[in-house]
Biotite code that builds the C-alpha atoms (Angstrom):
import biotite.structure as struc

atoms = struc.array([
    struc.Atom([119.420, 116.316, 99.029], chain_id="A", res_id=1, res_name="UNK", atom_name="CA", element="C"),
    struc.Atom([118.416, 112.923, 98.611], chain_id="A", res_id=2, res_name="UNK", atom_name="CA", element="C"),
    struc.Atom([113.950, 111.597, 98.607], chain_id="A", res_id=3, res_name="UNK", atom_name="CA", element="C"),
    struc.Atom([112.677, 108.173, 99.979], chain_id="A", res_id=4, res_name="UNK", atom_name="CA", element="C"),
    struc.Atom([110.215, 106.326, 98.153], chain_id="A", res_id=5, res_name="UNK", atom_name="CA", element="C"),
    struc.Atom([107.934, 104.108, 99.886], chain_id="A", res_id=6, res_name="UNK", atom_name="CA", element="C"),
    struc.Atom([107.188, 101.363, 97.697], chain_id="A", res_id=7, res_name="UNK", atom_name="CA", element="C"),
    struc.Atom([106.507, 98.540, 100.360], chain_id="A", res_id=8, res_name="UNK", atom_name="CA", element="C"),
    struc.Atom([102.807, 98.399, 100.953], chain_id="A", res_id=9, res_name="UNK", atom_name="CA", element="C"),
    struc.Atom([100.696, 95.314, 100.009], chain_id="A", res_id=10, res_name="UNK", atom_name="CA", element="C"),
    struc.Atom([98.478, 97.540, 97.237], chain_id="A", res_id=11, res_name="UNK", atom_name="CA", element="C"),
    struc.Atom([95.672, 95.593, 98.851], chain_id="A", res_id=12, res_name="UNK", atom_name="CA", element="C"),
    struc.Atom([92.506, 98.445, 98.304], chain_id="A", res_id=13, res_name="UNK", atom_name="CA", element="C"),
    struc.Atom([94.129, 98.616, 94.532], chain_id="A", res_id=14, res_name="UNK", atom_name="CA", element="C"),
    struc.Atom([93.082, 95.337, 93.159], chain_id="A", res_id=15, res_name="UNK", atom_name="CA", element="C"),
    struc.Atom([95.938, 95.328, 91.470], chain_id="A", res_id=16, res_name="UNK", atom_name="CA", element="C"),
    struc.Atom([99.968, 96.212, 92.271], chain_id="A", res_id=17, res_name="UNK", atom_name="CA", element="C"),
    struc.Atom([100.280, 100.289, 91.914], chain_id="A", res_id=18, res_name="UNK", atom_name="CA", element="C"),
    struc.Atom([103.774, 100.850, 91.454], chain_id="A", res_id=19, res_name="UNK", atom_name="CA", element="C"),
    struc.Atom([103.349, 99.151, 88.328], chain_id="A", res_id=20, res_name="UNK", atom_name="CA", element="C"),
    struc.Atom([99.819, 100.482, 87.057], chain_id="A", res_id=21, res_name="UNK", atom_name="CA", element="C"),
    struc.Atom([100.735, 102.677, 83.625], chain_id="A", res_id=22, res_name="UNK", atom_name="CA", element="C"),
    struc.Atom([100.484, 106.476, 83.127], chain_id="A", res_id=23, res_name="UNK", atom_name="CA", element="C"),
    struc.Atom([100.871, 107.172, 80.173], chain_id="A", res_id=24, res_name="UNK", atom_name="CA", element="C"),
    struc.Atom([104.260, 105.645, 78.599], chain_id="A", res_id=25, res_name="UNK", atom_name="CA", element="C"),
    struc.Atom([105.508, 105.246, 82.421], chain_id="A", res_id=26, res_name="UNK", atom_name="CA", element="C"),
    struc.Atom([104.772, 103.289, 85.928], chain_id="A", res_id=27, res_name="UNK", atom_name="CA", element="C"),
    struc.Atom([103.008, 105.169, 89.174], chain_id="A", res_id=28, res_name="UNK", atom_name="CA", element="C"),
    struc.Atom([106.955, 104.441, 90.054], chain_id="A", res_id=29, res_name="UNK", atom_name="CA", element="C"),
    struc.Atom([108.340, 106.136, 87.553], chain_id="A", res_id=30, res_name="UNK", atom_name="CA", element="C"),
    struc.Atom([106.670, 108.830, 87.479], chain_id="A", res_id=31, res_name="UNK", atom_name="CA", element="C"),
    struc.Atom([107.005, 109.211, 91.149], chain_id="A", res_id=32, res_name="UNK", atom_name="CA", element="C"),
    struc.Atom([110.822, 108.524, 91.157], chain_id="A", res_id=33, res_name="UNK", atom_name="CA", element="C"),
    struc.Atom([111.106, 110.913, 87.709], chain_id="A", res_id=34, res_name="UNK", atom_name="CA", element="C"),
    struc.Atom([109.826, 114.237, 89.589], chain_id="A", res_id=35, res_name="UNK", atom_name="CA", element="C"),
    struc.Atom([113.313, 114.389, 91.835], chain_id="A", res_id=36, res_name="UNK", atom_name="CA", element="C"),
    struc.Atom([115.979, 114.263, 89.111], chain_id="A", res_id=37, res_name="UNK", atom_name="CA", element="C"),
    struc.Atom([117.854, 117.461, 88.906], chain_id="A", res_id=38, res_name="UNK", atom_name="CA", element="C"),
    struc.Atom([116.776, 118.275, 93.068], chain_id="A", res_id=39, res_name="UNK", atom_name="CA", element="C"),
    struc.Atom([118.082, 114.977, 94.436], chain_id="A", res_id=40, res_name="UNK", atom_name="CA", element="C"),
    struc.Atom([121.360, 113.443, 94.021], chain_id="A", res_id=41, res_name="UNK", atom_name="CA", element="C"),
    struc.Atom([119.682, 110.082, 95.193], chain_id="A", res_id=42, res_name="UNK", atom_name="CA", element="C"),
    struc.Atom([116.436, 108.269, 95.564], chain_id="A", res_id=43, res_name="UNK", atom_name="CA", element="C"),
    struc.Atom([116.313, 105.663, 97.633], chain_id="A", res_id=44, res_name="UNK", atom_name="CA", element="C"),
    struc.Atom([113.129, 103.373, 97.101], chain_id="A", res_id=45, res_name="UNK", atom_name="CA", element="C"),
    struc.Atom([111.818, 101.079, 99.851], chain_id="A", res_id=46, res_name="UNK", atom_name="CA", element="C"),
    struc.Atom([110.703, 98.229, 98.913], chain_id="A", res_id=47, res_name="UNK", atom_name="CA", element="C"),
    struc.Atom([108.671, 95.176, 100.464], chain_id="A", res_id=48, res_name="UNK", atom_name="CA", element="C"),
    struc.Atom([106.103, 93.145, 98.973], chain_id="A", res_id=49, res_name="UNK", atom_name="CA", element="C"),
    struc.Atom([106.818, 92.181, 95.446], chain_id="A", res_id=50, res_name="UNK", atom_name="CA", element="C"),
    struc.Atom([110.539, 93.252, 96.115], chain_id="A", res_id=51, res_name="UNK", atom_name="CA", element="C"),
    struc.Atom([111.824, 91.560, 93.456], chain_id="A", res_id=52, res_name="UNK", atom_name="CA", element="C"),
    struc.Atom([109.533, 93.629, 91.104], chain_id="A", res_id=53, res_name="UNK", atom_name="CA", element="C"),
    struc.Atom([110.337, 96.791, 92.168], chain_id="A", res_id=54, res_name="UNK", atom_name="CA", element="C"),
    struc.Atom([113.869, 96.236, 92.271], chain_id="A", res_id=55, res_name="UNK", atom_name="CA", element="C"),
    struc.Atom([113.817, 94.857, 88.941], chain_id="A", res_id=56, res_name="UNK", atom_name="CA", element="C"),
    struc.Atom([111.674, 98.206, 87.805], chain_id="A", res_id=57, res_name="UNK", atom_name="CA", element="C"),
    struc.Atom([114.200, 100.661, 89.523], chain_id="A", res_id=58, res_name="UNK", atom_name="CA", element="C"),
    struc.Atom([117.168, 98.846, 87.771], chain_id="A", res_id=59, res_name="UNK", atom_name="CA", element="C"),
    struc.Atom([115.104, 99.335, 84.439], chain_id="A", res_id=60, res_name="UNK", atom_name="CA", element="C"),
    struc.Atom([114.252, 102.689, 85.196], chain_id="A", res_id=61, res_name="UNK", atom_name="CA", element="C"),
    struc.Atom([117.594, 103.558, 85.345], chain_id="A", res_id=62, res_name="UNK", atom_name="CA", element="C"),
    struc.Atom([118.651, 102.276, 81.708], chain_id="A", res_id=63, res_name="UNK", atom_name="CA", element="C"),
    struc.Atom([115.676, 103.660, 80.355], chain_id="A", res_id=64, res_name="UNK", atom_name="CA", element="C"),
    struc.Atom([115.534, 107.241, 81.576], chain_id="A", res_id=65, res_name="UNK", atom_name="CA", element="C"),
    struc.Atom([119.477, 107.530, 82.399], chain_id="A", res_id=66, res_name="UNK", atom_name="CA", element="C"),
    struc.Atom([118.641, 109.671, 84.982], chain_id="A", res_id=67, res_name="UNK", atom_name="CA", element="C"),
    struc.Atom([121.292, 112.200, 86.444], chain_id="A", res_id=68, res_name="UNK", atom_name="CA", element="C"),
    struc.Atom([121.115, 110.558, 90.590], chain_id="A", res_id=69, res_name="UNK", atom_name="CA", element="C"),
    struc.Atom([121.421, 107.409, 91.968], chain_id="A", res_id=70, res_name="UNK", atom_name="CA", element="C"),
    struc.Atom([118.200, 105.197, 92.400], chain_id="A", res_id=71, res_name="UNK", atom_name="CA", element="C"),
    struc.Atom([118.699, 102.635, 95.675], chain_id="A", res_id=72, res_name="UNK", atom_name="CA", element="C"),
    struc.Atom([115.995, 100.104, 95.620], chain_id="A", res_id=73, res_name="UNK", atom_name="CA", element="C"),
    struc.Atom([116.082, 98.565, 99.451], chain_id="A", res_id=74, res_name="UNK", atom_name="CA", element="C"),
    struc.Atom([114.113, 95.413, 101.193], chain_id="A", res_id=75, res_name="UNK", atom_name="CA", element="C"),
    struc.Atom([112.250, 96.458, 104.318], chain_id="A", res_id=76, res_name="UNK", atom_name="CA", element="C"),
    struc.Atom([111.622, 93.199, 105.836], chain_id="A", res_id=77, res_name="UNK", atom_name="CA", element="C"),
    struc.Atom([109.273, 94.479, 108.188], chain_id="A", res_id=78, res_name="UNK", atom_name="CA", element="C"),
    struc.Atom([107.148, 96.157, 105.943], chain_id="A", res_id=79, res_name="UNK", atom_name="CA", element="C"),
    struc.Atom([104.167, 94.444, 107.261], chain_id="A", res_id=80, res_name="UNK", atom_name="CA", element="C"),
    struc.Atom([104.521, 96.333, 110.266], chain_id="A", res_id=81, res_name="UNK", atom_name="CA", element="C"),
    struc.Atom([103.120, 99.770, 108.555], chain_id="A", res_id=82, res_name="UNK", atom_name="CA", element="C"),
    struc.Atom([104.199, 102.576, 106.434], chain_id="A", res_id=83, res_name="UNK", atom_name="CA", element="C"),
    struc.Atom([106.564, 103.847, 109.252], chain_id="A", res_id=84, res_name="UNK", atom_name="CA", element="C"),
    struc.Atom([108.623, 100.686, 109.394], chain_id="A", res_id=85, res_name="UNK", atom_name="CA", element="C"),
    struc.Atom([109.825, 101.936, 105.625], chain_id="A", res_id=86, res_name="UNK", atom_name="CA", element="C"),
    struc.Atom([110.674, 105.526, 106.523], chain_id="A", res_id=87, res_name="UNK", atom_name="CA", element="C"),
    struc.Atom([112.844, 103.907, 109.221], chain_id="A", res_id=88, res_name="UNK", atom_name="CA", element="C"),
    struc.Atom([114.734, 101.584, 106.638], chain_id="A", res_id=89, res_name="UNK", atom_name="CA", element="C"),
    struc.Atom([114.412, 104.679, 104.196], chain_id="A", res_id=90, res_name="UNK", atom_name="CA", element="C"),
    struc.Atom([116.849, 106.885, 106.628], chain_id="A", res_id=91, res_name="UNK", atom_name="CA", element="C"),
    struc.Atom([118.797, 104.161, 107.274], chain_id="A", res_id=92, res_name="UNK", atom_name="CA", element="C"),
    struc.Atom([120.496, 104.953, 103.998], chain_id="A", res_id=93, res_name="UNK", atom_name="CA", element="C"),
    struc.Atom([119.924, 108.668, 103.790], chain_id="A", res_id=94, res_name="UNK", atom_name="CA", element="C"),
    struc.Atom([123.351, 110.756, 104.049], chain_id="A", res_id=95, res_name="UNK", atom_name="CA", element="C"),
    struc.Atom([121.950, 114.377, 102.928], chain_id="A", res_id=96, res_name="UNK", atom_name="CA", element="C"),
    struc.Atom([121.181, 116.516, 105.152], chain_id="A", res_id=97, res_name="UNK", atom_name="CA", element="C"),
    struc.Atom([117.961, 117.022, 104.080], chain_id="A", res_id=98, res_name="UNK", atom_name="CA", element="C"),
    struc.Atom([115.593, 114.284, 102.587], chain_id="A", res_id=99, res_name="UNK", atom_name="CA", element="C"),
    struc.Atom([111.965, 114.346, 101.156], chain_id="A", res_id=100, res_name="UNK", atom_name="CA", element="C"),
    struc.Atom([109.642, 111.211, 101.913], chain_id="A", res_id=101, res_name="UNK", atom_name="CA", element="C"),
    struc.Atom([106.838, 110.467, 99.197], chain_id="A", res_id=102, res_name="UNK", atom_name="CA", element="C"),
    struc.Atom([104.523, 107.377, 98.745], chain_id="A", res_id=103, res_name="UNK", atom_name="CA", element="C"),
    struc.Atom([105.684, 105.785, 96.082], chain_id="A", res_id=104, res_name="UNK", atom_name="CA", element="C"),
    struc.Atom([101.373, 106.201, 94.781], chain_id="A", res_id=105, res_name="UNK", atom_name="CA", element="C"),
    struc.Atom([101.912, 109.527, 94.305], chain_id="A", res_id=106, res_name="UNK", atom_name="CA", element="C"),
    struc.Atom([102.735, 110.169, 90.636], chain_id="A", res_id=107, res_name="UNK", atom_name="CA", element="C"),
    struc.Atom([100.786, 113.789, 89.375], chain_id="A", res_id=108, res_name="UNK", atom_name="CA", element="C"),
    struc.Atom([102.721, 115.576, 91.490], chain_id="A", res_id=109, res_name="UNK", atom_name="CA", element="C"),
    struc.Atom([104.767, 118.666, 89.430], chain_id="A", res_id=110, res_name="UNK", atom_name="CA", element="C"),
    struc.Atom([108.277, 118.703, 89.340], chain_id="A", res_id=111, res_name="UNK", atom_name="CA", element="C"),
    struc.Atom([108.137, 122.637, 89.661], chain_id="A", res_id=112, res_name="UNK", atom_name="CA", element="C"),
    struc.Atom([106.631, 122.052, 93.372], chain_id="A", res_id=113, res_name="UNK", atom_name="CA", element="C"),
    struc.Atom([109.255, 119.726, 94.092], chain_id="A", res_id=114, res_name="UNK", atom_name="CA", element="C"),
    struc.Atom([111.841, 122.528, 93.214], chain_id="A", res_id=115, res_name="UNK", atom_name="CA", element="C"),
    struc.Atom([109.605, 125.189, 94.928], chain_id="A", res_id=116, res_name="UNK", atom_name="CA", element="C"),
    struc.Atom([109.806, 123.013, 98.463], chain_id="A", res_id=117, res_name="UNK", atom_name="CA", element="C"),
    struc.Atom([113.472, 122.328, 98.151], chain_id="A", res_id=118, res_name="UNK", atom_name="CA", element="C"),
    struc.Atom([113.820, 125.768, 97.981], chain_id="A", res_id=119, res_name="UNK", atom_name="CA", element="C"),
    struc.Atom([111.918, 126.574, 100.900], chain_id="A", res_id=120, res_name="UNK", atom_name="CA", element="C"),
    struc.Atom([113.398, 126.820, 104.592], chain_id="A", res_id=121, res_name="UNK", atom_name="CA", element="C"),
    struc.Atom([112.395, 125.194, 107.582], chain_id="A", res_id=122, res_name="UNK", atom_name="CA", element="C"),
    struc.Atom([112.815, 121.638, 109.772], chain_id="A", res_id=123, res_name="UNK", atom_name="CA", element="C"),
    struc.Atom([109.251, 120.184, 108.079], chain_id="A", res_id=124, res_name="UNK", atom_name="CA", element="C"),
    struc.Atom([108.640, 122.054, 104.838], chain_id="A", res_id=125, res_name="UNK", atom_name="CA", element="C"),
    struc.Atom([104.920, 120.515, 103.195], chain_id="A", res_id=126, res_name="UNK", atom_name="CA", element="C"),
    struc.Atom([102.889, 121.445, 99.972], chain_id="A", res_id=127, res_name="UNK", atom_name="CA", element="C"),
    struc.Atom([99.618, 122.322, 100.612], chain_id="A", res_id=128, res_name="UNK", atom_name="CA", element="C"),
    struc.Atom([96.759, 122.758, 98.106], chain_id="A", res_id=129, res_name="UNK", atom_name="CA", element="C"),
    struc.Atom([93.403, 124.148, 99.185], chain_id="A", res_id=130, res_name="UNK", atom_name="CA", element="C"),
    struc.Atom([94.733, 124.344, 102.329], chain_id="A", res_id=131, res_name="UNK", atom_name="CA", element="C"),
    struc.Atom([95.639, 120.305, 102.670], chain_id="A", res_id=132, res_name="UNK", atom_name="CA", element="C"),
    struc.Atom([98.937, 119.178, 103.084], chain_id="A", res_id=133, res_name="UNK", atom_name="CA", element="C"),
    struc.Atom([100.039, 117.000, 101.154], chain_id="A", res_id=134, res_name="UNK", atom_name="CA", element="C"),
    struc.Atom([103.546, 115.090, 99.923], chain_id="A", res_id=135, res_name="UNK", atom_name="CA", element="C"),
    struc.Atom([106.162, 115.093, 98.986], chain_id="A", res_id=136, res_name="UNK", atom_name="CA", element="C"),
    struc.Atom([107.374, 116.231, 102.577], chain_id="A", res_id=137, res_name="UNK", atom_name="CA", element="C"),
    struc.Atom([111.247, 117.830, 102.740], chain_id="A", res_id=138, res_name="UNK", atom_name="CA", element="C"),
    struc.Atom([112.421, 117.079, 106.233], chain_id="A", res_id=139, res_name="UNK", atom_name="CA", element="C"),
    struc.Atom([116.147, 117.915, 107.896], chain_id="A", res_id=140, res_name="UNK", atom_name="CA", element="C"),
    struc.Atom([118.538, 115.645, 109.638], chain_id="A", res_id=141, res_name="UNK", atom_name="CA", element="C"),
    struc.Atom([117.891, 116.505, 112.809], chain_id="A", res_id=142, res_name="UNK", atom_name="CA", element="C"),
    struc.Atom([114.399, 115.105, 112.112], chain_id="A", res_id=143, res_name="UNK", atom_name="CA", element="C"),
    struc.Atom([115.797, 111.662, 110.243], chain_id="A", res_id=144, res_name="UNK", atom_name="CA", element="C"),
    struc.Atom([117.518, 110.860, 113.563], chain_id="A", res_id=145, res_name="UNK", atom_name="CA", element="C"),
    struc.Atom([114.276, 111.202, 115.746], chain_id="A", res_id=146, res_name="UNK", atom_name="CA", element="C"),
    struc.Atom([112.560, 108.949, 113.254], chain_id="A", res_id=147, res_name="UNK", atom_name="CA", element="C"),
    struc.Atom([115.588, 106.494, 113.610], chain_id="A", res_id=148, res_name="UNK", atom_name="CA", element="C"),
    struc.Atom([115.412, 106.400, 117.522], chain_id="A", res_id=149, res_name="UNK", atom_name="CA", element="C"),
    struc.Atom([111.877, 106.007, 117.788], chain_id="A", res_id=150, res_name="UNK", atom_name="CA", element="C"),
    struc.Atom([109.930, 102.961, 118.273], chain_id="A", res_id=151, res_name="UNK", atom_name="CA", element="C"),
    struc.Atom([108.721, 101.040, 115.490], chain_id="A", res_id=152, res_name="UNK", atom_name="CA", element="C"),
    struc.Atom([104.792, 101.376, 116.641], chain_id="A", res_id=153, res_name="UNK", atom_name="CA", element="C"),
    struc.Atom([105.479, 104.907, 116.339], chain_id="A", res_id=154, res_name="UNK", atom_name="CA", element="C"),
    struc.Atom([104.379, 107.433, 113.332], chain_id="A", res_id=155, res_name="UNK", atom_name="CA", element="C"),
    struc.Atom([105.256, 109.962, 111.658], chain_id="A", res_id=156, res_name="UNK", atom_name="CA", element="C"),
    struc.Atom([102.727, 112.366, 112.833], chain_id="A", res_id=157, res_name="UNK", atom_name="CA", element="C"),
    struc.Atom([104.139, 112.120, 116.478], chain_id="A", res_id=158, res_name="UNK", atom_name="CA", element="C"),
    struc.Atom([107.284, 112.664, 115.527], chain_id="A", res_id=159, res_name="UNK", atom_name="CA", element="C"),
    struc.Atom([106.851, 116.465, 113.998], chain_id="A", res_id=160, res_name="UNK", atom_name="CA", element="C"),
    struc.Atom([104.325, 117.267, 116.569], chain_id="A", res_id=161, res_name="UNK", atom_name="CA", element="C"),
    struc.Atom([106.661, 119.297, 118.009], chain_id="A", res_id=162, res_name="UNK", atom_name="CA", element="C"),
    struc.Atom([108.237, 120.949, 114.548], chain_id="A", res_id=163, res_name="UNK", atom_name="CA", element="C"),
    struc.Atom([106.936, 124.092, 113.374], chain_id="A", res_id=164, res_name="UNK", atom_name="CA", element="C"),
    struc.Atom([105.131, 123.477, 110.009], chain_id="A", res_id=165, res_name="UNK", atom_name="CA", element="C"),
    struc.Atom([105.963, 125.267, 106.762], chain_id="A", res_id=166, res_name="UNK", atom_name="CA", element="C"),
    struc.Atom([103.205, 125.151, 104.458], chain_id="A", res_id=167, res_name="UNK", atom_name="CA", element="C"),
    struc.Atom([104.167, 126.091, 101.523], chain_id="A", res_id=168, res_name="UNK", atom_name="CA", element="C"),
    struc.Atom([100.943, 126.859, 98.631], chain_id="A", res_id=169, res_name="UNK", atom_name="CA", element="C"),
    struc.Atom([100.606, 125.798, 95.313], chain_id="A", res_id=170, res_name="UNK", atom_name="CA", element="C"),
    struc.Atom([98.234, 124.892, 92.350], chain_id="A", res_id=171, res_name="UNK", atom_name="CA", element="C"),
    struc.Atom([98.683, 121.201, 92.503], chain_id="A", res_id=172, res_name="UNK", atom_name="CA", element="C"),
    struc.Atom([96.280, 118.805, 92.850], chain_id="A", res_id=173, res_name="UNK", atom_name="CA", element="C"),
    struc.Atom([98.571, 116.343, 92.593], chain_id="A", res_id=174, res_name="UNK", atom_name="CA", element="C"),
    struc.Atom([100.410, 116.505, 95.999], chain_id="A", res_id=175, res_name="UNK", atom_name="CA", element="C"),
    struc.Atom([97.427, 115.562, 97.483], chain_id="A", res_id=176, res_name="UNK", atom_name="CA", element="C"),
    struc.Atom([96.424, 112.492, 94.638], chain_id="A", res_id=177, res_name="UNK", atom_name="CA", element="C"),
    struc.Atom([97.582, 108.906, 95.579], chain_id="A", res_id=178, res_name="UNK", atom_name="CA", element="C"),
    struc.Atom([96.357, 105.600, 94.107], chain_id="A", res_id=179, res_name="UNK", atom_name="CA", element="C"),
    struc.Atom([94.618, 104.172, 97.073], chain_id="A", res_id=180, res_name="UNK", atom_name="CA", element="C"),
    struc.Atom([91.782, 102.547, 95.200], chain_id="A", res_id=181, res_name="UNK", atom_name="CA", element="C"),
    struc.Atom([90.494, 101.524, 91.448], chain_id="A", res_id=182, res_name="UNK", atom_name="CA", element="C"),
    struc.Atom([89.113, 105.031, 91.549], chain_id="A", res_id=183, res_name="UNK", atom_name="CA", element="C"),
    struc.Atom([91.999, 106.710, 92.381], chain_id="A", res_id=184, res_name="UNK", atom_name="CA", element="C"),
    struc.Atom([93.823, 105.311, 89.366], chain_id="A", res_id=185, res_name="UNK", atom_name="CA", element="C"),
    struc.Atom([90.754, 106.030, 86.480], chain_id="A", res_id=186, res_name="UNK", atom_name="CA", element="C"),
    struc.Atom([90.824, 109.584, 88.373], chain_id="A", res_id=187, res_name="UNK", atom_name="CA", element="C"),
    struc.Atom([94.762, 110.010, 88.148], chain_id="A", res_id=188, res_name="UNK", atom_name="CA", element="C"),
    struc.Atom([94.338, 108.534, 84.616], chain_id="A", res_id=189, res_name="UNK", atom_name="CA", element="C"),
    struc.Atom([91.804, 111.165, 83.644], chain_id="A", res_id=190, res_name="UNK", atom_name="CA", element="C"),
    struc.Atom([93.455, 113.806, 85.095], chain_id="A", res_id=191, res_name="UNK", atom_name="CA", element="C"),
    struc.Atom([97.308, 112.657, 83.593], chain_id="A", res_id=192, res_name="UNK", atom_name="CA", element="C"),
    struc.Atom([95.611, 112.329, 80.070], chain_id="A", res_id=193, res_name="UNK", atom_name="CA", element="C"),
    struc.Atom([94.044, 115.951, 80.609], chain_id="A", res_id=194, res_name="UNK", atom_name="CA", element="C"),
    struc.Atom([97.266, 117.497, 82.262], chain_id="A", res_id=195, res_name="UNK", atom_name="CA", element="C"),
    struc.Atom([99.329, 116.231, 79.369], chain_id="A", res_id=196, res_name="UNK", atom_name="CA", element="C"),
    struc.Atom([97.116, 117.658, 76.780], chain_id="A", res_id=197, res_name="UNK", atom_name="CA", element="C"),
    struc.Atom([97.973, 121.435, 77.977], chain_id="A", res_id=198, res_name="UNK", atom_name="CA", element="C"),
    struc.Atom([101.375, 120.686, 78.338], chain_id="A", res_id=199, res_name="UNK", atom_name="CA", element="C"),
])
C-alpha cells in the first residue's frame, strides 16, 4: 500500500505556509506523513509551490524520524490548476495496488484509523465521524487509472460517483480537521496540546 500527500496548494487562506506551521515538536507535514509508517511501504508527497521547501522537509524528515517506507517528494508543475492536478501527478508514481490520498493539512488524524481503513474492504473505503466523511481516503487501482485518464478540469468527486462508498465510523475528529485558515491552526493547536495530554 502506498498514500499520496498533497502538499502543492498556495496556503493562501493560511496567512502563512501550513506544511510548515509546528505541532508540537513536528510540521502539519510531518505529522501528516508520520500517521502511514508501518501501513504504507511509500509516501509519495506532491509538491508545488514552495517545492524546494517541502522537498527539503521530506529529505529531513527522513533523517530525523528514520522512518520504515520510502518518502517521494514530487513537483506538480501544474499545481495551479487545482487540487486534482496533484492526485494526477500523485498516481503517476503509485505502484500498490491500493493507495490512500490525504491533504497534506491534515495532521490530528490517528494512526489507529489509518490501520482501521487499510483494513477495511471495498473500491472507495472513507472515515467518517458524526456521519462526515472525511480523509484519509484508501482507494484501489482500478480507481488510480480512472483518475489518470480523466481530464485535468475534472475532480475527484466525479470520478467515484459511480463507486459504492464504504464508510467506515470512528471517534476522530481529526479526519475531518484541516488547516484551512488561522483558526484552523489555534483550533488544531488546542486540540493537539489537549490530545497529547491524555496520551
Amino acid at each position: 500500500m502506498e498514500a499520496i500527500v498533497l502538499a502543492a496548494g498556495y496556503s493562501s487562506r493560511a496567512n502563512d505556509f501550513k506544511m510548515s506551521l509546528q505541532l508540537g515538536s513536528m510540521t502539519v507535514l510531518e505529522h501528516t506523513v508520520s500517521k502511514f509508517e508501518g501501513i504504507c511501504k511509500r509516501v509519495i508527497v506532491v509538491s508545488g509551490f514552495q517545492c524546494d521547501r517541502i522537498t527539503v522537509a521530506t529529505s529531513e524528515m527522513q533523517k530525523k524520524h528514520k522512518f520504515d517506507m520510502d518518502i517521494v517528494c514530487v513537483v506538480n508543475p501544474n499545481f495551479d490548476q487545482g487540487m486534482f492536478s496533484s492526485i494526477q501527478r500523485g498516481c503517476i508514481e503509485v505502484e500498490a495496488s491500493s493507495l490512500f490520498i490525504t491533504p497534506g493539512d491534515c495532521p490530528l488524524v490517528q494512526k489507529e484509523t489509518i490501520w482501521h481503513v487499510a483494513k477495511e474492504k471495498g473500491k472507495v473505503v472513507i472515515p467518517s465521524y458524526q456521519m462526515r466523511g472525511g480523509h484519509p481516503i484508501k482507494l484501489v487501482d482500478e480507481i488510480r487509472t480512472r483518475i489518470l485518464e480523466a481530464k485535468a478540469n475534472s475532480n475527484l468527486r466525479k470520478i467515484l460517483e459511480g463507486y459504492e462508498k464504504n464508510y467506515v465510523n470512528v471517534e476522530d475528529p481529526g479526519v475531518l480537521m484541516d488547516l484551512d485558515t488561522p483558526e484552523d491552526y489555534k483550533r488544531a493547536t488546542e486540540y493537539y496540546n489537549e490530545y497529547s495530554r491524555k496520551r
